[in-house]
N, C-alpha and C positions, 0 to 999 in steps of 0.2 A: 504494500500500500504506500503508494509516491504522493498521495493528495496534501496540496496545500490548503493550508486552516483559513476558516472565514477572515475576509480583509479586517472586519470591523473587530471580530473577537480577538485578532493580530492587533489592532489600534488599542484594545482596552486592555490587553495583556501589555504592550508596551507602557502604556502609565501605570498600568500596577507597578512593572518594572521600576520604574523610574521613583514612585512615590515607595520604594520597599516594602510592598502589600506584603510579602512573603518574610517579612526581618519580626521577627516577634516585639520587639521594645516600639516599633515605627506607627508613628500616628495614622495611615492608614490602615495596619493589622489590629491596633485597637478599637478603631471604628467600622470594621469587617466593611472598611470602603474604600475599595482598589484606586479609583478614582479622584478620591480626595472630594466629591460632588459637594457643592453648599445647597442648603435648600433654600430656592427660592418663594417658597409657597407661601401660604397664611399663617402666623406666628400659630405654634399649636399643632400645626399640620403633619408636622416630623418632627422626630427628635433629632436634634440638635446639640455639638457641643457648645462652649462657649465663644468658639469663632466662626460659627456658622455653617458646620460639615454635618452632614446628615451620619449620623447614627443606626446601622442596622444590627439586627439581631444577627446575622449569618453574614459567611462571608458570601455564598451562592447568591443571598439577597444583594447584596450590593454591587453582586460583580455584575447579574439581571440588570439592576438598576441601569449601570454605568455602559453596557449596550446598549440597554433599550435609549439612554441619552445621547450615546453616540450616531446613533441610527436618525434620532428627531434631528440634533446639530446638523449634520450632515444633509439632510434632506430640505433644511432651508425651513421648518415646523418648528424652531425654538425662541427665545424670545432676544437670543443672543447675537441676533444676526448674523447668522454663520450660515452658508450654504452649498452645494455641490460646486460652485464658481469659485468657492476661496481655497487659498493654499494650504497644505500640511500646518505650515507657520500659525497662522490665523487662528488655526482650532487648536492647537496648545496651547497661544496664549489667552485662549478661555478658557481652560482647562490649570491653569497658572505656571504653565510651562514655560517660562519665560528666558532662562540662563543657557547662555548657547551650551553649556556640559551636559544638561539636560537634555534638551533638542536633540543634540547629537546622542544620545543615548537613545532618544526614541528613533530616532533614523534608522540606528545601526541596527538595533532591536528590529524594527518592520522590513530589514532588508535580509537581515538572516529569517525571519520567519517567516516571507513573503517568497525568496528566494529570489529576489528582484535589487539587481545593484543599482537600479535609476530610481527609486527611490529616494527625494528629498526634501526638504522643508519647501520647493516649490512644486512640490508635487499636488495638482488639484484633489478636491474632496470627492470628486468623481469618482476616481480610480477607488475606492474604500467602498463606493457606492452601486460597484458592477456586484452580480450577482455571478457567484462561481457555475460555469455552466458542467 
């Protein structure tokens, strides 16, 4: 079996990457939120740390979450203005991806797991958004 893994569950495995979802002391493995996601919703609506990161029960819950948010991002449906037209660059830095060590860590991540070396921070939100035939 050669098959390459879904683009987008490649995109949300690369920010767990990056946020150490998987390092046990890391504020993302505490808030079983690969993602790092803040909730934007109605005070009340989620639980919430003190700086605005959504809190889930499981890690499976947050990793769900943090597709199914990649999937809205991506598709141009979120509130963040981010669409299939924007770069790689653009959706990590709404994602807080902002320090080129970082970036570069999601790069490198989405090209070994993608198997694609043209992969880069100007790579459209398209390509995440093809479905694997």
């Amino acid at each position: 079996m050669n098959e390459l893994p879904d683009k987008i569950e490649s995109l949300v495995d690369a920010l767990s990457f990056v946020n150490m979802a998987y390092k046990a002391d890391s504020l993302a493995y505490r808030l079983r939120n690969p993602a790092l996601l803040r909730s934007f919703g109605r005070p009340g609506k989620n639980e919430i740390d003190e700086n605005g990161y959504r809190i889930y029960p499981t890690f499976r819950a947050g990793y769900q979450s943090a597709v199914f948010d990649a999937v809205i991002k991506i598709s141009g449906r979120s509130n963040s203005g981010i669409n299939k037209t924007d770069l790689l660059r653009n959706l990590l830095g709404v994602y807080g991806i902002n320090q080129d060590k970082d970036q570069t860590q999601v790069v490198s991540f989405l090209r070994k797991a993608l198997q694609n070396p043209d992969i880069s921070l100007q790579t459209p939100l398209s390509y995440f958004a093809e479905v694997k035939k």
